[in-house]
C-alpha positions in Angstrom: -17.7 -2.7 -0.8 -20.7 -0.3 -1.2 -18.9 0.9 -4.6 -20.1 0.5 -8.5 -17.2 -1.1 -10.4 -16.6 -1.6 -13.8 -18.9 -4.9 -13.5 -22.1 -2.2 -12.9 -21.5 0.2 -15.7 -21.8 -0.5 -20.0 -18.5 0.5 -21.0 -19.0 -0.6 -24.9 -17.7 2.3 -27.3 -16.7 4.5 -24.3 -12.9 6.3 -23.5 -12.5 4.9 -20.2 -10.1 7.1 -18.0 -8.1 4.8 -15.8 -6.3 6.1 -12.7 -3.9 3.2 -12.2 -0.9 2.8 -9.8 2.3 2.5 -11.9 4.6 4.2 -9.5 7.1 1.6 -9.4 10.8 1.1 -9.0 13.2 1.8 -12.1 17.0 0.5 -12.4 19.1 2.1 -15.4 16.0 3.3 -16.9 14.1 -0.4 -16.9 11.1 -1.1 -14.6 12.5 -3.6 -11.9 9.6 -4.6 -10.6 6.3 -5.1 -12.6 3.5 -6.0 -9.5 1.7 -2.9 -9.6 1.5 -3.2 -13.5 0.1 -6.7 -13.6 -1.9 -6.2 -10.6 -3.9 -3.7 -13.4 -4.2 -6.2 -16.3 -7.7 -7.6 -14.9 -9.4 -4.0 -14.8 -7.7 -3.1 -18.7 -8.4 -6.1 -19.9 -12.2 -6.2 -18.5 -12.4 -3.0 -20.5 -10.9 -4.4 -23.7 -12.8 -6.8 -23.6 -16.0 -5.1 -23.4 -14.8 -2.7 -26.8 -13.7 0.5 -24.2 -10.8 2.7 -25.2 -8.3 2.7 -21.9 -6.8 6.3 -21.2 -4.1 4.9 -18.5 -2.9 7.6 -16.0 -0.5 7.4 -13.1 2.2 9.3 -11.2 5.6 8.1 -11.1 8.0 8.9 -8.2 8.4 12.2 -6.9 9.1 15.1 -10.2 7.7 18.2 -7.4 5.9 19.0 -10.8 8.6 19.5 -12.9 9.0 17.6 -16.3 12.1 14.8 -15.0 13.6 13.1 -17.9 14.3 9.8 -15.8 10.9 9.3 -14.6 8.8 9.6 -17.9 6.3 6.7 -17.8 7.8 5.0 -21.6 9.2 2.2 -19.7 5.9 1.4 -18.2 4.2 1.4 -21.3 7.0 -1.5 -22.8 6.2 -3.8 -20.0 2.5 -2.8 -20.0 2.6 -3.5 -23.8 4.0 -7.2 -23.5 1.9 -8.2 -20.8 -0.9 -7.3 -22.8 0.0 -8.6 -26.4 -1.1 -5.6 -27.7 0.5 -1.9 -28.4 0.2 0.5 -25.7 0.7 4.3 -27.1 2.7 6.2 -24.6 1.7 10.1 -24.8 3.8 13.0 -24.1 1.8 14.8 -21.2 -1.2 14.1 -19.6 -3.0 17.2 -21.0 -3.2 19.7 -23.8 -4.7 19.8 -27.7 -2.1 16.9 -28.9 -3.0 15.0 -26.3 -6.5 15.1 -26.5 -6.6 14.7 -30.0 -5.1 11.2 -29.5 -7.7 10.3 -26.9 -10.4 11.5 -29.1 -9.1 9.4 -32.4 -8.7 6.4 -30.9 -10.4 3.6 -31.5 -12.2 0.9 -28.8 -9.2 -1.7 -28.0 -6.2 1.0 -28.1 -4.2 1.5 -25.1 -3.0 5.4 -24.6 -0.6 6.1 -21.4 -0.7 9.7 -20.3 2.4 10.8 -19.2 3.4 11.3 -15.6 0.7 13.1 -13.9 3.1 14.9 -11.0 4.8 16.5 -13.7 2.3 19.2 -13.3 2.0 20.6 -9.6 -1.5 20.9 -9.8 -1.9 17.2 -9.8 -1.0 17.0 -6.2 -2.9 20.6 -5.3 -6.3 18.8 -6.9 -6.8 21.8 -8.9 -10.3 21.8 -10.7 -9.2 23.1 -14.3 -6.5 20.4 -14.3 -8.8 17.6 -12.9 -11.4 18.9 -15.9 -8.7 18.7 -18.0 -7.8 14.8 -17.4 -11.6 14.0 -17.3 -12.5 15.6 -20.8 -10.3 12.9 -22.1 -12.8 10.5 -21.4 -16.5 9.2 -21.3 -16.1 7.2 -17.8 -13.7 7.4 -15.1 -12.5 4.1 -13.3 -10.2 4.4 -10.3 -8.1 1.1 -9.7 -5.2 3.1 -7.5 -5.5 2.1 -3.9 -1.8 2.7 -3.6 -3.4 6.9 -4.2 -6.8 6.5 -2.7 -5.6 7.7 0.5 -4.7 11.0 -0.9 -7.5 13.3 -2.9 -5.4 14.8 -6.1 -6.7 16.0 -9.0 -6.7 12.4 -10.6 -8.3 10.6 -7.8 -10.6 12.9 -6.4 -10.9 16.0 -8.7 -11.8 13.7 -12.0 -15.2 12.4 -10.0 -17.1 15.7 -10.0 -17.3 15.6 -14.1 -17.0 12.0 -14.9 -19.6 8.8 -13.4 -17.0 7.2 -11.2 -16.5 3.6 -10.1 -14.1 1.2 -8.8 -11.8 -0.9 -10.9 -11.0 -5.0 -9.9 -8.0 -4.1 -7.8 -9.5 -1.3 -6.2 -12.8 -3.4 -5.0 -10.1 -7.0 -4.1 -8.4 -4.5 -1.7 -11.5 -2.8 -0.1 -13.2 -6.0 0.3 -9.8 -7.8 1.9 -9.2 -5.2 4.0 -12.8 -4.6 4.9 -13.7 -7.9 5.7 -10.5 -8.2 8.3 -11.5 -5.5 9.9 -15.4 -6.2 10.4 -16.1 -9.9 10.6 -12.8 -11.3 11.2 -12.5 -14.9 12.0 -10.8 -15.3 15.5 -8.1 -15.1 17.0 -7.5 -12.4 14.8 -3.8 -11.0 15.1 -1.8 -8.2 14.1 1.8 -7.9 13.1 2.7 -3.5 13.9 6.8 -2.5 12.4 8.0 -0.2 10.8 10.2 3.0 12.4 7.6 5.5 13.3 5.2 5.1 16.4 3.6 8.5 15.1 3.0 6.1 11.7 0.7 3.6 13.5 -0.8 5.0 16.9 -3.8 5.6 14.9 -3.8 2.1 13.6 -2.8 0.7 17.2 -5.6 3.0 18.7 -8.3 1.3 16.1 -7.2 -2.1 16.0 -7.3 -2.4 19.6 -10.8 -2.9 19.8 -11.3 -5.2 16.9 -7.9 -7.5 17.6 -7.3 -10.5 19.8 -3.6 -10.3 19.7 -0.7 -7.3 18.5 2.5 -8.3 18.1 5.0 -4.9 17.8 7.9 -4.7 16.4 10.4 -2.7 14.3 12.1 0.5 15.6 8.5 1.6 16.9 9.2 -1.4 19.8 11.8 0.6 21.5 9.1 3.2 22.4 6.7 0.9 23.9 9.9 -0.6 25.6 10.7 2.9 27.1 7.7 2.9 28.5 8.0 -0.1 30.1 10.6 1.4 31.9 13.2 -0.5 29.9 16.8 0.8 29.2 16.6 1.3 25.0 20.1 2.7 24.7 20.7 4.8 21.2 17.2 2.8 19.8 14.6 4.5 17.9 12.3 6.8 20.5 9.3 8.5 19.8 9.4 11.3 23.1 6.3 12.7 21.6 4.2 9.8 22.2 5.6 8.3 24.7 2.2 9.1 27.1 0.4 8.2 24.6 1.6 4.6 24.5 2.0 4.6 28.2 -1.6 4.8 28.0 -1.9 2.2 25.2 -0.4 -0.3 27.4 -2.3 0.7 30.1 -6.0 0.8 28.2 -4.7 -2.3 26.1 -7.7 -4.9 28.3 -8.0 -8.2 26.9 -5.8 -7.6 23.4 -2.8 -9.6 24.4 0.6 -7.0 23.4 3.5 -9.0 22.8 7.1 -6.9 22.7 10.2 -8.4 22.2 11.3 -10.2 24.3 15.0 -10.0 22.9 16.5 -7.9 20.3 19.2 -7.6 18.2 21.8 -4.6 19.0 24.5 -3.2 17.4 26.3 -0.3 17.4 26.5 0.9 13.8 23.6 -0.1 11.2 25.8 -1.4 8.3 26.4 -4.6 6.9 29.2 -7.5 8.2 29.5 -5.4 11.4 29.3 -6.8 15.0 26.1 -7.2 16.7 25.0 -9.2 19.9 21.5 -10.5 21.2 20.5 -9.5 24.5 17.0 -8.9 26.9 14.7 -6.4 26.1 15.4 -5.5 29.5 18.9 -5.7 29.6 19.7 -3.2 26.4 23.6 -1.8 26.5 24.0 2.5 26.4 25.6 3.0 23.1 24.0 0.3 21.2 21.0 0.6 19.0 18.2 -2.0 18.5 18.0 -3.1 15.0 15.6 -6.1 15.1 13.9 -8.8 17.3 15.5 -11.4 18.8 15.2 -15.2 18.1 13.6 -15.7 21.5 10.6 -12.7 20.0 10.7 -14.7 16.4 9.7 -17.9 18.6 7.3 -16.3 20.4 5.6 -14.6 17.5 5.4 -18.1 14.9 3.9 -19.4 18.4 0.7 -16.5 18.5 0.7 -16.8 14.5 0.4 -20.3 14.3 -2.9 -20.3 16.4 -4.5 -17.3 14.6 -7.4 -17.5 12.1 -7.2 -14.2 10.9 -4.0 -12.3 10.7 -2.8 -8.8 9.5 0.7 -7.6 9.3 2.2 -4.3 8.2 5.6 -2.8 8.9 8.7 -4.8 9.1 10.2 -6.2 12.6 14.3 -5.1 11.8 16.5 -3.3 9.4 15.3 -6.1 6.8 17.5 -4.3 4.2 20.6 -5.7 5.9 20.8 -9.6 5.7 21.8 -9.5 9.7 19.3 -7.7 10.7 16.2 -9.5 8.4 15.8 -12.9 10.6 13.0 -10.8 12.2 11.5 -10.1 9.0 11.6 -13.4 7.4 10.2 -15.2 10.6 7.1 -13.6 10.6 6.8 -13.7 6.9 7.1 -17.1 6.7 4.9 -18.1 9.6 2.0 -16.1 7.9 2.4 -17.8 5.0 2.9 -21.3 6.3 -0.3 -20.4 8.7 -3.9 -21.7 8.1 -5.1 -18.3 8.5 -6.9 -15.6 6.2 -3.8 -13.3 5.5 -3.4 -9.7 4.5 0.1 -8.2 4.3 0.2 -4.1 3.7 1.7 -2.9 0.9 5.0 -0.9 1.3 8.6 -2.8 3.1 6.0 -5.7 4.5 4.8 -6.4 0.9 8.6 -6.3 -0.5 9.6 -8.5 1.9 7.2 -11.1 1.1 8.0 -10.6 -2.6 11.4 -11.2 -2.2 11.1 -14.3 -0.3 8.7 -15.7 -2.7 6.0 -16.0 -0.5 3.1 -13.9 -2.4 1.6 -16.7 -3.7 1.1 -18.1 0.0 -0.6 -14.7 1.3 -4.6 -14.5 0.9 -3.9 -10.9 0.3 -0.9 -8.9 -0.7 -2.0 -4.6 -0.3 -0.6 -2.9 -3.3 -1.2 0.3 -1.3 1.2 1.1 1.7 0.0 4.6 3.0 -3.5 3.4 1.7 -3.7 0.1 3.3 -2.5 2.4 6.4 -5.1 5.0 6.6 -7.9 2.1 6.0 -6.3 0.4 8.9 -6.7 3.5 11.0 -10.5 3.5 10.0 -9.9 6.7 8.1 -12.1 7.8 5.2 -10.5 7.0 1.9 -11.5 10.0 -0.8 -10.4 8.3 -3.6 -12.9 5.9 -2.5 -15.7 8.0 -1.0 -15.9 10.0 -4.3 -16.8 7.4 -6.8 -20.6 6.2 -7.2 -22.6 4.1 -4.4 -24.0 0.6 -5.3 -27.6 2.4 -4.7 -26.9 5.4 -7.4 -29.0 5.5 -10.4 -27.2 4.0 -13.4 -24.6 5.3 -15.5 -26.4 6.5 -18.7 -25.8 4.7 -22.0 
């Protein structure tokens, strides 16, 4: 990665404005799932260490910016607060004179968390007085968001044009995973493609087809490339928009070996303990609605993946949420993780399935960033990366 991080820049004595990815799932008011929040720690405690102040601020959920009672950021701040041993000082809002009277007072080691920055619509609008607003809080700004890099908000991309910007750990682990995959890959690389949407990954498909030995599709986004086959899909997912265009994917496809299902699993309504069958790809009943691959497909698949050095999977390959329609999901899962390969699963439904099976720790690389790890895929231009400081720039000043 061609980005300063914190490692480049003196950070001693400084209010370090952190733009951190805490958007994560709540249950009766109590954070369910802490990943994203220990997948911080190294950047916050870097800057601890190194006598900063860290001014923490993230969106949580979806508010539209209004103020929504049930998605104020105080239950981050507990679990932040005991992973760190330390008090972490949950503020009100994100801007205005109380609030920046506590970011001024502090002292280097405190902990301040803004409050949720889509509480204010002119987060997501990138609005220059707000963005001038959340960089006045600080001396540096340090953006270790991935999960947000894809998108250029106030907090992301606004804060860079008044603060010296670099990378945090998290955000240079995920570039440098994800970059390296993509540009000197050790081969056979492979790629796992689910997920609903074709429209979600043609631009992924379109880029990783000349940089991949092997794709492997899956997921509702199959049926599509099925249809174009020619292959009876019945009530299955189908993308008639871009149908030509993955007519012309298979046909332009070369020397990247596409593997579809060979079997899937139907049914007729997508609930659980209801009745399903296996049957052909090409033998799909009208009425009845593809839900995952077949065990012939999960075969097929642990075969390619067991023989890859490199592999890259995002998107799941079923309705994983229902136990009889996640044998799809959990094949590939494990067979990445029991592989010899270099692994990197995107963040999003691929990244919760491999949490819930316990097979993180297995994975070279878990994405914390689902629409981010997406977009990089695609070979798109990151702004939330673009805008902060090249390794070449003159250095920060003291």
């Amino acid at each position: 990665m061609n980005k300063k991080t914190v490692a480049d820049i003196d950070v001693k004595g400084k209010r370090a404005l952190v733009r951190v990815d805490f958007n994560v799932p709540l249950a009766d008011g109590k954070v369910s799932d802490d990943a994203r929040i220990r997948a911080a720690l190294p950047t916050i405690r870097a800057l601890l260490d190194r006598g900063s102040v860290v001014i923490l601020m993230s969106h949580l959920g979806r508010p539209d910016g209004k103020v929504v009672e049930k998605l104020r950021l105080a239950p981050v701040g507990e679990v932040l607060s005991t992973l760190l041993g330390r008090p972490v000082r949950t503020l009100s809002d994100c801007t205005g004179p109380e609030v920046e009277a506590s970011c001024r007072e502090a002292k280097p080691g405190d902990v301040l968390l803004l409050e949720n920055l889509r509480f204010h619509p002119e987060e997501e609008k990138n609005d220059p007085s707000f963005a001038g607003a959340l960089a006045s809080l600080g001396d540096i700004f340090v953006n270790d968001a991935f999960g947000t890099a894809h998108r250029a908000h106030a907090s992301t991309e606004g804060v860079t044009r008044y603060l010296p910007s670099v990378a945090g750990f998290l955000m240079q682990k995920e570039m440098e995973a994800l970059g390296k995959a993509l540009e000197s890959p050790e081969r056979p690389f492979a790629a796992v493609l689910g997920g609903a949407k074709v429209s979600d990954k043609i631009g992924v498909i379109r880029n990783l087809l000349g940089k991949v030995d092997v794709l492997m599709i899956g997921g509702g986004m199959a049926f599509t490339f099925l249809k174009a086959k020619g292959y009876e899909i019945g009530t299955s997912l189908l993308d008639e928009k871009h149908l030509e265009e993955v007519k012309g994917i298979l046909a332009a496809s070369g020397k990247v070996g596409i593997h579809l299902p060979l079997d899937v699993v139907i049914t007729q309504e997508v609930t659980k303990n209801t009745q399903f069958q296996v049957v052909d790809a090409g033998a799909m009943l009208p009425g009845w609605k593809g839900v995952d691959i077949g065990p012939r497909t999960c075969v097929a698949f642990e075969q390619v993946l067991g023989r890859a050095k490199t592999i890259v999977w995002n998107g799941p390959m079923g309705v994983f949420e229902i136990p009889e329609f996640a044998k799809g999901t959990e094949t590939v899962a494990r067979a990445i993780a029991e592989s010899s390969s270099t692994s990197i699963v995107g963040g999003g439904e691929s990244a919760q399935a491999v949490e819930q099976l316990g097979l993180s720790p297995k994975i070279t690389h878990v994405s914390t960033g689902g629409g981010a790890s997406l977009e990089f895929l695609e070979g798109r231009v990151l702004p939330g990366v673009a805008a902060l400081l090249d390794k070449t720039s003159a250095p920060v000043a003291p």
